[in-house]
CHARMM internal coordinates of N, CA and C (Angstrom, degrees):
IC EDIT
DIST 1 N 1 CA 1.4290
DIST 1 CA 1 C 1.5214
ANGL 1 N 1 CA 1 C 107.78
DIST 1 C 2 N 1.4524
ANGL 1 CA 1 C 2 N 109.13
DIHE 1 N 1 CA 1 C 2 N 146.57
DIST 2 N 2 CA 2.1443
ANGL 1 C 2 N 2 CA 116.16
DIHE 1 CA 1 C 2 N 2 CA 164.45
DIST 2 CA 2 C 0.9508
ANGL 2 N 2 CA 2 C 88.36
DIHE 1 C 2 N 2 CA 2 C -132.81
DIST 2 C 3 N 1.6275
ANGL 2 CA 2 C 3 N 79.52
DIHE 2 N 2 CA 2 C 3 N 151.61
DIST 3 N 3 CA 1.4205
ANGL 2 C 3 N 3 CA 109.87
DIHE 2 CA 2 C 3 N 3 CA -159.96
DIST 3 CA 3 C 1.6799
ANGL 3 N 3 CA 3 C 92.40
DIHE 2 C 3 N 3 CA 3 C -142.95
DIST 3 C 4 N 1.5774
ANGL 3 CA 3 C 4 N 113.59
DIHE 3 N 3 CA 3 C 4 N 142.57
DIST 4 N 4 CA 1.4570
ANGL 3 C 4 N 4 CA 106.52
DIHE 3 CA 3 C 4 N 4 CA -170.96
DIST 4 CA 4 C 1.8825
ANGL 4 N 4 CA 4 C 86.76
DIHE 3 C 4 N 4 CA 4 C -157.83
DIST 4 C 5 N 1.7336
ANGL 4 CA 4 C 5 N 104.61
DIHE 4 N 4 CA 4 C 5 N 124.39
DIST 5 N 5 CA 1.3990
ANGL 4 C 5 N 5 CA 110.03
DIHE 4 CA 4 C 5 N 5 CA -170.02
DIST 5 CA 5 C 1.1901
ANGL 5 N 5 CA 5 C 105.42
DIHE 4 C 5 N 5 CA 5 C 39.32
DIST 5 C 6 N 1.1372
ANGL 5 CA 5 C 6 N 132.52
DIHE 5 N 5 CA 5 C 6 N 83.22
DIST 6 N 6 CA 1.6956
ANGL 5 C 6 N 6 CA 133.67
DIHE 5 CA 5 C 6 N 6 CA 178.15
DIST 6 CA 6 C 1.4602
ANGL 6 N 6 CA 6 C 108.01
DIHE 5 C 6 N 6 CA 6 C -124.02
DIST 6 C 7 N 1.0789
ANGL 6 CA 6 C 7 N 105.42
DIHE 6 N 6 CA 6 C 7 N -29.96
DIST 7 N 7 CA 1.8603
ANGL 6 C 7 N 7 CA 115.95
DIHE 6 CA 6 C 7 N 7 CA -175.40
DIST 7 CA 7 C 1.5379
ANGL 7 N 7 CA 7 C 111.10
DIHE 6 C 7 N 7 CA 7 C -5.79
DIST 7 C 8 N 1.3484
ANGL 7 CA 7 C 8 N 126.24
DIHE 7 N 7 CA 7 C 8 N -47.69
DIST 8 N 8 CA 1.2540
ANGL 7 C 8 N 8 CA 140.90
DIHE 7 CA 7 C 8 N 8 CA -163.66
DIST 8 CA 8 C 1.8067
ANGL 8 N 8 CA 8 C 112.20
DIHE 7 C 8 N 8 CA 8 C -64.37
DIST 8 C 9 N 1.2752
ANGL 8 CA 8 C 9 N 117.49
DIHE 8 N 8 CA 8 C 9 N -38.11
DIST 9 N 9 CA 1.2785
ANGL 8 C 9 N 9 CA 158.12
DIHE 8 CA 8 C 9 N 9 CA -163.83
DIST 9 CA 9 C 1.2715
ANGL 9 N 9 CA 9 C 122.76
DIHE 8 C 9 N 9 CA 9 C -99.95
DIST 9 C 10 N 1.2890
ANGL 9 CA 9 C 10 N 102.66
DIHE 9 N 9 CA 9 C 10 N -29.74
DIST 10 N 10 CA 2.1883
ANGL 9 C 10 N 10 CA 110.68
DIHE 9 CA 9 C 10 N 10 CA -156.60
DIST 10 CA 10 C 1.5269
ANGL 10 N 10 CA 10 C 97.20
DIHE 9 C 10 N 10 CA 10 C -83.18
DIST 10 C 11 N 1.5884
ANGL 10 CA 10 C 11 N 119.56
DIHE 10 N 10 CA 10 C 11 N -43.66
DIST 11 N 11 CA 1.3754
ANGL 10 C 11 N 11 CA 101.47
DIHE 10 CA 10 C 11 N 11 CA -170.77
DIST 11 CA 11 C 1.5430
ANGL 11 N 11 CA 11 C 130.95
DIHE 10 C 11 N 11 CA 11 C -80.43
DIST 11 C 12 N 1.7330
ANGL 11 CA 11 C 12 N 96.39
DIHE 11 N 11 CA 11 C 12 N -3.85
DIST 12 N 12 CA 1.6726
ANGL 11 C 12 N 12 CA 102.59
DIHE 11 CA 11 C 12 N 12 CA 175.30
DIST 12 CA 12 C 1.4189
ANGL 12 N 12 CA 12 C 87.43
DIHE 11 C 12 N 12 CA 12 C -89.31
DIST 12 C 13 N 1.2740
ANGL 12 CA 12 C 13 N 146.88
DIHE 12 N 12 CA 12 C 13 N -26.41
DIST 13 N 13 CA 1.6253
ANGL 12 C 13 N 13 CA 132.80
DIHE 12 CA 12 C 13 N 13 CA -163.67
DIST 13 CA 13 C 1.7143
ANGL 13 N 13 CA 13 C 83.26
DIHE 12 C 13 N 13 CA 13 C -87.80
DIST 13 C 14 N 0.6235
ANGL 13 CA 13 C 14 N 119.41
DIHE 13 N 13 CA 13 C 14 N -89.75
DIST 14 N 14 CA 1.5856
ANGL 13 C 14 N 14 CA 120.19
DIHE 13 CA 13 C 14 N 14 CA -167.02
DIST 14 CA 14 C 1.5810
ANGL 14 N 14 CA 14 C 117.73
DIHE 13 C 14 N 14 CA 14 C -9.09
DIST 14 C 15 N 1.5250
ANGL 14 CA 14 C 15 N 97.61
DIHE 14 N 14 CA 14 C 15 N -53.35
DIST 15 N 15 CA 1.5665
ANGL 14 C 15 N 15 CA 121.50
DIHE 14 CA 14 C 15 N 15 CA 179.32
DIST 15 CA 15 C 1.7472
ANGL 15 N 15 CA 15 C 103.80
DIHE 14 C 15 N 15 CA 15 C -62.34
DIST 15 C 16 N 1.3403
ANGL 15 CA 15 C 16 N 116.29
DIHE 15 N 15 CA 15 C 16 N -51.11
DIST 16 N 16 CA 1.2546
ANGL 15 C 16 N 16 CA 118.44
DIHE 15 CA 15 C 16 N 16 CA -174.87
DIST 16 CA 16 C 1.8433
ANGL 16 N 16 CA 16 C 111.52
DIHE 15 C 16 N 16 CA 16 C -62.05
DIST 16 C 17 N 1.4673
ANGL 16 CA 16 C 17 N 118.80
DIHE 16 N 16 CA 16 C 17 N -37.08
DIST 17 N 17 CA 1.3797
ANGL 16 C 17 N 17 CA 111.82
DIHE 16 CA 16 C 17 N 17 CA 164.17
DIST 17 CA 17 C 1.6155
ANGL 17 N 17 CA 17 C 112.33
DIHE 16 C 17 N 17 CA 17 C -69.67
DIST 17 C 18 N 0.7064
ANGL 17 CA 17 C 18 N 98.20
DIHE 17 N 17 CA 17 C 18 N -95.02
DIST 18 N 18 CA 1.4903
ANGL 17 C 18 N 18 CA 113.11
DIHE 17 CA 17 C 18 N 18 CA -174.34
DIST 18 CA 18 C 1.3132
ANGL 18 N 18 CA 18 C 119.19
DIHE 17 C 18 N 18 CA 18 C -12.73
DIST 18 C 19 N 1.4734
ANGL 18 CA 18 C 19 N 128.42
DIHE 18 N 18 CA 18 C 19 N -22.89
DIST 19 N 19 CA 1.3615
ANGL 18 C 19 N 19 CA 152.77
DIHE 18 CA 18 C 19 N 19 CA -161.97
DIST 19 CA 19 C 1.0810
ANGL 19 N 19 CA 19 C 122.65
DIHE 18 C 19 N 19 CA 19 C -92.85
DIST 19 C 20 N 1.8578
ANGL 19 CA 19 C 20 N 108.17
DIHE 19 N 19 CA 19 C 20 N -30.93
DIST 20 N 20 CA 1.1737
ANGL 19 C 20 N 20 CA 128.58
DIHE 19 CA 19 C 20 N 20 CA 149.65
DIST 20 CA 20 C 1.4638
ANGL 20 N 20 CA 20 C 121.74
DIHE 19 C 20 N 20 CA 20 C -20.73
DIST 20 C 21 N 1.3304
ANGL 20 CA 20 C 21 N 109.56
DIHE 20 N 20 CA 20 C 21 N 116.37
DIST 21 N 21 CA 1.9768
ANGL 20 C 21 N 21 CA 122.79
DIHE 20 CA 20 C 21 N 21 CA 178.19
DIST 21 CA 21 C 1.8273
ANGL 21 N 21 CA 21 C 100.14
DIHE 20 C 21 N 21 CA 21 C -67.91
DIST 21 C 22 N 1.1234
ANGL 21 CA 21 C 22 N 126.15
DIHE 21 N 21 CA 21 C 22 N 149.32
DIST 22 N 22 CA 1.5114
ANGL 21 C 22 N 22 CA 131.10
DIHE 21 CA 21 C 22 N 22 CA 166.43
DIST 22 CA 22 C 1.2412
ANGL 22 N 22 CA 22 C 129.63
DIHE 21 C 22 N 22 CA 22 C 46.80
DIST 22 C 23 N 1.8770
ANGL 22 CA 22 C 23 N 111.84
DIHE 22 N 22 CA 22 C 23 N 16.23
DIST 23 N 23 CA 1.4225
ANGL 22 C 23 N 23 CA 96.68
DIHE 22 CA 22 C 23 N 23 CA -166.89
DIST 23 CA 23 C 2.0781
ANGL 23 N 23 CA 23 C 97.11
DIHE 22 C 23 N 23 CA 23 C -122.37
DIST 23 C 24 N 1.2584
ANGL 23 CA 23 C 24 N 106.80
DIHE 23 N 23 CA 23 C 24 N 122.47
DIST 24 N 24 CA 1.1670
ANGL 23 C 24 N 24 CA 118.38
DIHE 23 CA 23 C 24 N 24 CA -177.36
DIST 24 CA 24 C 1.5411
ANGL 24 N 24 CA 24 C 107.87
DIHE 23 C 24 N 24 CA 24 C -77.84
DIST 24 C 25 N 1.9157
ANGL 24 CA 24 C 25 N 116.00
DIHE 24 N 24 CA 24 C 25 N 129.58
DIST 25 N 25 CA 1.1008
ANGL 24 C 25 N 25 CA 116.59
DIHE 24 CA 24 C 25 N 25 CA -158.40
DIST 25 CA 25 C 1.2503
ANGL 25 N 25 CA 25 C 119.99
DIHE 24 C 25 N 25 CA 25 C -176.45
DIST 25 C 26 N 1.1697
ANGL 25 CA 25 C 26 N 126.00
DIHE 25 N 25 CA 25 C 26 N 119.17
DIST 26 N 26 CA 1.9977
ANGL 25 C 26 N 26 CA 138.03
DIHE 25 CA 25 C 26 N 26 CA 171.22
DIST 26 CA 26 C 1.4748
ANGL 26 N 26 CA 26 C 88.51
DIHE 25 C 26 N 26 CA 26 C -95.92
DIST 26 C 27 N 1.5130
ANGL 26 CA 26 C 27 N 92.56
DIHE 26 N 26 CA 26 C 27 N 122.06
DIST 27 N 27 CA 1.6254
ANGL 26 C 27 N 27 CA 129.96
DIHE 26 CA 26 C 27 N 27 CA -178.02
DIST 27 CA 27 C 1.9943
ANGL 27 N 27 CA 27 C 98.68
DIHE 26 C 27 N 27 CA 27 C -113.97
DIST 27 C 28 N 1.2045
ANGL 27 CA 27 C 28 N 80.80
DIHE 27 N 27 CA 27 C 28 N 91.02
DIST 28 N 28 CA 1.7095
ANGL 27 C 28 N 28 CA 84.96
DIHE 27 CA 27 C 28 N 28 CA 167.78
DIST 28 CA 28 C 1.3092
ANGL 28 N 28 CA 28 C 113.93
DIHE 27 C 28 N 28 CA 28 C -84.09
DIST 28 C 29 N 1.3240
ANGL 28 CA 28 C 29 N 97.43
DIHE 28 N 28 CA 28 C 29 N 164.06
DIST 29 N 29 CA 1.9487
ANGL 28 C 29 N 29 CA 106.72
DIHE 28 CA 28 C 29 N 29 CA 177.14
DIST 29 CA 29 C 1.3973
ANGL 29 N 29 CA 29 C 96.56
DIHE 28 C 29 N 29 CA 29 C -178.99
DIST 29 C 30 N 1.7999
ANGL 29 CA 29 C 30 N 98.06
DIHE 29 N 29 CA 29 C 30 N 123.17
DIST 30 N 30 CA 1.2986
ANGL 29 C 30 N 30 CA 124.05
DIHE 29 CA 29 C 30 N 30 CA 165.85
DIST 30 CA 30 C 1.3314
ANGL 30 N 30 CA 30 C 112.43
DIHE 29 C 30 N 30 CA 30 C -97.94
DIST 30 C 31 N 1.6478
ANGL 30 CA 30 C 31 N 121.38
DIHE 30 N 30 CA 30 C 31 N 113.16
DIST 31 N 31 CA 1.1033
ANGL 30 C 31 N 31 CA 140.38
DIHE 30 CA 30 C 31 N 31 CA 172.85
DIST 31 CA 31 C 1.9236
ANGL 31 N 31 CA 31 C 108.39
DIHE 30 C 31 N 31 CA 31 C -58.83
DIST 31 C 32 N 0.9718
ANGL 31 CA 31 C 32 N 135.04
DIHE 31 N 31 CA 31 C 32 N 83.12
DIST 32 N 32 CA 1.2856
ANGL 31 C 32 N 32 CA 124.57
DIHE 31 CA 31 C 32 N 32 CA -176.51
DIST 32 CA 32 C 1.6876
ANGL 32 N 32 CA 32 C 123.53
DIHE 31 C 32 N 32 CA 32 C -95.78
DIST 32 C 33 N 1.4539
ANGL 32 CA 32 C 33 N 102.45
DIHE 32 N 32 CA 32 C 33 N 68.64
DIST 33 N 33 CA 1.6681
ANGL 32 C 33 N 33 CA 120.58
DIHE 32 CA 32 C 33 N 33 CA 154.05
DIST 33 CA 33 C 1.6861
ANGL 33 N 33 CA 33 C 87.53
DIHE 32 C 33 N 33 CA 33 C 101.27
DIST 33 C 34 N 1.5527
ANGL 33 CA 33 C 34 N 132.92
DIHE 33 N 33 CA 33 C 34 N 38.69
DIST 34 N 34 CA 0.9582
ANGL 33 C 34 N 34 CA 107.49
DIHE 33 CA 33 C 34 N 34 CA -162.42
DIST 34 CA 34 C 2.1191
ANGL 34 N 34 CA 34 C 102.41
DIHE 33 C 34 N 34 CA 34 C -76.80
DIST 34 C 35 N 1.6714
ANGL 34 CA 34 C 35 N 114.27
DIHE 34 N 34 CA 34 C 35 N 172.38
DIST 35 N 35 CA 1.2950
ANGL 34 C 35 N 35 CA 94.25
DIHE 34 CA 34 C 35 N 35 CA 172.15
DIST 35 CA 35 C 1.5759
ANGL 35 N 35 CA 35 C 97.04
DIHE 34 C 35 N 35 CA 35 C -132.36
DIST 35 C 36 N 1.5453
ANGL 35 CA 35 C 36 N 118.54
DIHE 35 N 35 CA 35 C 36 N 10.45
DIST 36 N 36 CA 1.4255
ANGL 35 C 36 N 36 CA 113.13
DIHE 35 CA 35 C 36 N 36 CA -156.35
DIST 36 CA 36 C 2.1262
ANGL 36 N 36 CA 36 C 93.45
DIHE 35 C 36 N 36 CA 36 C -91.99
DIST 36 C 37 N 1.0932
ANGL 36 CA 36 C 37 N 118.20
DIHE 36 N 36 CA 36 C 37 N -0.73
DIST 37 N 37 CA 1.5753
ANGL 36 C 37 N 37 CA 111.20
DIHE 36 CA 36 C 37 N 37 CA -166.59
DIST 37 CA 37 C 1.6013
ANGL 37 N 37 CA 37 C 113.36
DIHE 36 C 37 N 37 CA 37 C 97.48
DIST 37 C 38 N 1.5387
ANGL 37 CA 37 C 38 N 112.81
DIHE 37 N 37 CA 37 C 38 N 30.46
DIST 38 N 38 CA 1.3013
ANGL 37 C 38 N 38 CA 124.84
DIHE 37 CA 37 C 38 N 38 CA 158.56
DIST 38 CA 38 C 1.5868
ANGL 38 N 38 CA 38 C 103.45
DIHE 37 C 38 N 38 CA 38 C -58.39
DIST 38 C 39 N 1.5858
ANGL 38 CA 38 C 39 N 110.70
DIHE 38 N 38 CA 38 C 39 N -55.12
DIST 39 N 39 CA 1.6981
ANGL 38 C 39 N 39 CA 112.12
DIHE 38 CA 38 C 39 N 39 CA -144.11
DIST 39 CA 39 C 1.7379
ANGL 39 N 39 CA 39 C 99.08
DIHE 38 C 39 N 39 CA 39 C -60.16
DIST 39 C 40 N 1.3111
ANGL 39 CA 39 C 40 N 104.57
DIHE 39 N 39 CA 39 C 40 N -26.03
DIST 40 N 40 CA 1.5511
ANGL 39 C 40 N 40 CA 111.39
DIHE 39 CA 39 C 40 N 40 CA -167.77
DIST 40 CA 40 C 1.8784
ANGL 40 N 40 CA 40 C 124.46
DIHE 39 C 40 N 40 CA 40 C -88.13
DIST 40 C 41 N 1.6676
ANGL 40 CA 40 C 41 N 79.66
DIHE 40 N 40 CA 40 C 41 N -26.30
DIST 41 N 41 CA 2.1260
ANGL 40 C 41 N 41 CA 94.46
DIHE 40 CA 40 C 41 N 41 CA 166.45
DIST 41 CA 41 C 1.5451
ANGL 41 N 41 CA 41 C 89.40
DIHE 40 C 41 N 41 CA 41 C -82.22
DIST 41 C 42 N 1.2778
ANGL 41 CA 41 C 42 N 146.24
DIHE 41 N 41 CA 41 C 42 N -24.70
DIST 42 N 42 CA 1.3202
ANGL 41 C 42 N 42 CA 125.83
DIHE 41 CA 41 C 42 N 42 CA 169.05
DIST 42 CA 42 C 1.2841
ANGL 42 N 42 CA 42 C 130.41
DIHE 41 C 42 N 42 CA 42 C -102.64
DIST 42 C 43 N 1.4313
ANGL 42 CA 42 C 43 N 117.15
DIHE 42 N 42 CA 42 C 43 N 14.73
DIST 43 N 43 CA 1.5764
ANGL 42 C 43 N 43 CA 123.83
DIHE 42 CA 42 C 43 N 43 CA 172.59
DIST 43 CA 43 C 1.8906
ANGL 43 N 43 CA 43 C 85.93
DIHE 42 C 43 N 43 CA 43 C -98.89
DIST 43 C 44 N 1.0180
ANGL 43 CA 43 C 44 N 114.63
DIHE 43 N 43 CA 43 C 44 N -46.95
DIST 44 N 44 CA 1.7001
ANGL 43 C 44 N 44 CA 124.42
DIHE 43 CA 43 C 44 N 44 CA -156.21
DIST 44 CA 44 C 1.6452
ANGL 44 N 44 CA 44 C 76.99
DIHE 43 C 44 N 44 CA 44 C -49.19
DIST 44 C 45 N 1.6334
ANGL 44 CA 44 C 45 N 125.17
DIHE 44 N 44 CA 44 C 45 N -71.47
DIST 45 N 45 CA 1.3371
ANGL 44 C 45 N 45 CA 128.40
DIHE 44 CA 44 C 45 N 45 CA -146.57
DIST 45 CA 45 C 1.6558
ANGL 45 N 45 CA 45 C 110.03
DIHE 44 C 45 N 45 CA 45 C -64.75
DIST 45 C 46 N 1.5680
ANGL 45 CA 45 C 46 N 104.17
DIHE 45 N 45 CA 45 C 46 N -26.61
DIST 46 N 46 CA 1.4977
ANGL 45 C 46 N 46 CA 108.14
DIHE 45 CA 45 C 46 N 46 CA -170.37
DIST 46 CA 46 C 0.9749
ANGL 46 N 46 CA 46 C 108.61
DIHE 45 C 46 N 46 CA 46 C -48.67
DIST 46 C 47 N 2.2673
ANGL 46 CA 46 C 47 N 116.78
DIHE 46 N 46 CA 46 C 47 N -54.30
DIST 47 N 47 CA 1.2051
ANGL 46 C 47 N 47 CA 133.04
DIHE 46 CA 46 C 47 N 47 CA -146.85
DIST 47 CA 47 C 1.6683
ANGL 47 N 47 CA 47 C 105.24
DIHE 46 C 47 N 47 CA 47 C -80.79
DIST 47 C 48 N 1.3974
ANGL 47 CA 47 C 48 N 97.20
DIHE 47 N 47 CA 47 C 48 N 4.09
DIST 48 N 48 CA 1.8537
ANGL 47 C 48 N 48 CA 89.85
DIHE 47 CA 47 C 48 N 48 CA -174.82
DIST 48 CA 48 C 1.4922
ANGL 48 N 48 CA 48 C 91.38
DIHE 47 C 48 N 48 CA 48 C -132.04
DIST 48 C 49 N 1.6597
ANGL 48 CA 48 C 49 N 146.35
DIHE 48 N 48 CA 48 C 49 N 27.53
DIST 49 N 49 CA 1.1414
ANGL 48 C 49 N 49 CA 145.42
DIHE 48 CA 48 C 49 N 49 CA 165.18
DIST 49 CA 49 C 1.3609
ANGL 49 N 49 CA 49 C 116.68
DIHE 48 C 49 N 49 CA 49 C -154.11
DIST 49 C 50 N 0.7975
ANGL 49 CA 49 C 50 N 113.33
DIHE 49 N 49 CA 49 C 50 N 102.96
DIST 50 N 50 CA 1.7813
ANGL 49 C 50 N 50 CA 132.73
DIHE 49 CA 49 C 50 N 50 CA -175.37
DIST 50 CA 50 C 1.7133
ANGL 50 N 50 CA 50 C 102.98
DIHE 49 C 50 N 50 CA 50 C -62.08
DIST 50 C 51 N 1.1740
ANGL 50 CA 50 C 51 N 110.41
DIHE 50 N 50 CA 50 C 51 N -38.97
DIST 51 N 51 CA 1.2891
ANGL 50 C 51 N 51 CA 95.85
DIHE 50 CA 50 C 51 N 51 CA 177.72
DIST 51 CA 51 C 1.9901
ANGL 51 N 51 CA 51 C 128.39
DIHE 50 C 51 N 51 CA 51 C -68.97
DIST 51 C 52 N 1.7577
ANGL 51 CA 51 C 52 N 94.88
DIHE 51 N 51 CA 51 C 52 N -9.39
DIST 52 N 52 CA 1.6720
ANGL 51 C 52 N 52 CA 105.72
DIHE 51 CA 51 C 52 N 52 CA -175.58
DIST 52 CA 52 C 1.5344
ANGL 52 N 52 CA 52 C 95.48
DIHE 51 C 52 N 52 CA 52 C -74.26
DIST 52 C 53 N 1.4004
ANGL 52 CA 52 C 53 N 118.51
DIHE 52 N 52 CA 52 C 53 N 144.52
DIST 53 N 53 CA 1.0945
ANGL 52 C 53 N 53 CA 114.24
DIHE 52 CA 52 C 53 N 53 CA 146.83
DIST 53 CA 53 C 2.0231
ANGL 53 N 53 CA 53 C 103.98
DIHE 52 C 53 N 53 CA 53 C -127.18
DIST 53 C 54 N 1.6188
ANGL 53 CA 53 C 54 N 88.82
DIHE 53 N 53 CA 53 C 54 N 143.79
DIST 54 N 54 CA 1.9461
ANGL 53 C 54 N 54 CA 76.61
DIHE 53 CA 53 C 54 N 54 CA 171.61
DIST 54 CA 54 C 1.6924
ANGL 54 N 54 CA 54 C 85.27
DIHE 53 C 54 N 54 CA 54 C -150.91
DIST 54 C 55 N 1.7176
ANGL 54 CA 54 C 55 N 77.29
DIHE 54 N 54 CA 54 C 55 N 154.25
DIST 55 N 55 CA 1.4562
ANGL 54 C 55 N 55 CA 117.67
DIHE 54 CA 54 C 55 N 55 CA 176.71
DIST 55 CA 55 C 1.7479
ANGL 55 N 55 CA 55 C 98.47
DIHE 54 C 55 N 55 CA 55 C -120.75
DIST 55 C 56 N 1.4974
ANGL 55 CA 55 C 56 N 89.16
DIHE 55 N 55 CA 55 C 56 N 158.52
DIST 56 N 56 CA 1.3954
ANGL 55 C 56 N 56 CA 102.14
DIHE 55 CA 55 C 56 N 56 CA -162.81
DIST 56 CA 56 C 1.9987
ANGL 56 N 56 CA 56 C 95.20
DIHE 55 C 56 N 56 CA 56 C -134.87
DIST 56 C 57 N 1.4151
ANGL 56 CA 56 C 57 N 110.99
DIHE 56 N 56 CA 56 C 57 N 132.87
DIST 57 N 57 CA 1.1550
ANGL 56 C 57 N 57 CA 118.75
DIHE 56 CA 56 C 57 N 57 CA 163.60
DIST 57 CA 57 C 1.6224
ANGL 57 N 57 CA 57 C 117.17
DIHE 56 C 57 N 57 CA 57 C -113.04
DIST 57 C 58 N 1.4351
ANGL 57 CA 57 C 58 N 115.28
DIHE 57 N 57 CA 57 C 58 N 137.26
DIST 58 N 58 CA 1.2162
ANGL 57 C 58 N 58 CA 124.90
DIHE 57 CA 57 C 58 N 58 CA -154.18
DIST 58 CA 58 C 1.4278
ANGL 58 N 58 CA 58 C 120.86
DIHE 57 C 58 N 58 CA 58 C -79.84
DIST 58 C 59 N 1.7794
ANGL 58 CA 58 C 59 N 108.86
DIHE 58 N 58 CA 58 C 59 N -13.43
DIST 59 N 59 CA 0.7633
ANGL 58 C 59 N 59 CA 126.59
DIHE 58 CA 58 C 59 N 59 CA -169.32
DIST 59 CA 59 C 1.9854
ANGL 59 N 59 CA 59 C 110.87
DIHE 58 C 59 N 59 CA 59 C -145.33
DIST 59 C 60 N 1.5745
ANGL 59 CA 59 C 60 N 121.38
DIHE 59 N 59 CA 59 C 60 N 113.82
DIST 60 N 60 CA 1.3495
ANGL 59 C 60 N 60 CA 97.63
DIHE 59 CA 59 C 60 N 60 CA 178.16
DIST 60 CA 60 C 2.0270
ANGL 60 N 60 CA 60 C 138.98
DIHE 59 C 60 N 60 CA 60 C -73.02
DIST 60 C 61 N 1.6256
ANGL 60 CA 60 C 61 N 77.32
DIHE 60 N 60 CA 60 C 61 N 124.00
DIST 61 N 61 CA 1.5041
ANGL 60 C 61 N 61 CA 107.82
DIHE 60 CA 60 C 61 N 61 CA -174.14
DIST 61 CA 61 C 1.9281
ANGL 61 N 61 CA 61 C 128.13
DIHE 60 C 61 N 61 CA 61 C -42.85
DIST 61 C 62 N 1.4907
ANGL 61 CA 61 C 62 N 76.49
DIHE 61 N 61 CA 61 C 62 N -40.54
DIST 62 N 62 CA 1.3796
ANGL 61 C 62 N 62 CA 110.64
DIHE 61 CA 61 C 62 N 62 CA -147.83
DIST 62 CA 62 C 1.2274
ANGL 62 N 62 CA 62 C 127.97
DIHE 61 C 62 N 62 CA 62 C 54.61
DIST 62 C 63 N 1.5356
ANGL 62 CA 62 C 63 N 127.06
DIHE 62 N 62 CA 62 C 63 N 144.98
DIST 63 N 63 CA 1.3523
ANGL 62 C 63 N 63 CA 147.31
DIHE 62 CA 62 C 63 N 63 CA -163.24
DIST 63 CA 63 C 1.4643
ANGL 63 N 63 CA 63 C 102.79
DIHE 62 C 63 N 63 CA 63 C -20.46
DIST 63 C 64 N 0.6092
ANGL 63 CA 63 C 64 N 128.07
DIHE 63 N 63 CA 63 C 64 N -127.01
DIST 64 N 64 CA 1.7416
ANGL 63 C 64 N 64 CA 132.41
DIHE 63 CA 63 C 64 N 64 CA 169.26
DIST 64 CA 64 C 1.9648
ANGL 64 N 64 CA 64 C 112.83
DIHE 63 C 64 N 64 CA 64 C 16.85
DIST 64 C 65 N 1.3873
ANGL 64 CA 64 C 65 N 109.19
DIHE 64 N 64 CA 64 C 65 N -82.91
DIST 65 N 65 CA 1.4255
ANGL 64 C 65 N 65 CA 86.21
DIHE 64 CA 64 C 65 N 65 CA 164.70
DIST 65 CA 65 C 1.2487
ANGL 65 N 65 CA 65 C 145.20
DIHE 64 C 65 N 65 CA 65 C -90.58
DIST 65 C 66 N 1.9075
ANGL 65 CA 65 C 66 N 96.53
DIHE 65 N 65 CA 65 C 66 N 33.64
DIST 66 N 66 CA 1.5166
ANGL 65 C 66 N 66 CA 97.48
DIHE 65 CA 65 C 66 N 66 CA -174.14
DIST 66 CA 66 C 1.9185
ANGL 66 N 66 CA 66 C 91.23
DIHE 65 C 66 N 66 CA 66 C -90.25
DIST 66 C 67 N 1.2574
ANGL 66 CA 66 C 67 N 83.55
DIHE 66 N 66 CA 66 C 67 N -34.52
DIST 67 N 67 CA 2.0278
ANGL 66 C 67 N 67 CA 83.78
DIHE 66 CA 66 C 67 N 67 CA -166.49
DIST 67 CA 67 C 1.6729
ANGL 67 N 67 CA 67 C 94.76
DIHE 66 C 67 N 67 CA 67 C -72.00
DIST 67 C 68 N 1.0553
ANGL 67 CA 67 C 68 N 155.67
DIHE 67 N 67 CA 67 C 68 N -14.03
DIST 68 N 68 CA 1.4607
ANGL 67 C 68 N 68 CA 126.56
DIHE 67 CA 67 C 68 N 68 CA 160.11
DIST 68 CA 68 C 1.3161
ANGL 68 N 68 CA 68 C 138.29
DIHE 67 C 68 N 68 CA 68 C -92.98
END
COOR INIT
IC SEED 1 N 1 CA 1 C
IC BUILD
């Protein structure tokens, strides 16, 4: 998943995967240039869920070449 200024949004989406009963899973998410306090609702979640992984782009990509 990218995510760009999402902050508002990320922790019910996050919550809604992850929350998932029985399903084994690396939940990626490319941060793409966010500036609203995305990078930090997704460092906070990383450090307490092993299954998050995120990458961060320094600059926004937009959707398309953020996910490759």
């Amino acid at each position: 998943m990218a995510v760009h200024n999402g902050v508002d949004q990320l922790a019910a989406t996050l919550e809604s995967v992850l929350t998932q009963a029985d399903v084994h899973l690396e939940f990626i998410v490319v941060d793409d240039g966010s500036t609203d306090g995305t990078a930090d609702e997704l460092a906070r979640w990383a450090s307490a869920e092993p299954r998050l992984r995120v990458f961060a782009n320094q600059a926004n990509l937009g959707l398309t070449r953020s996910l490759m």
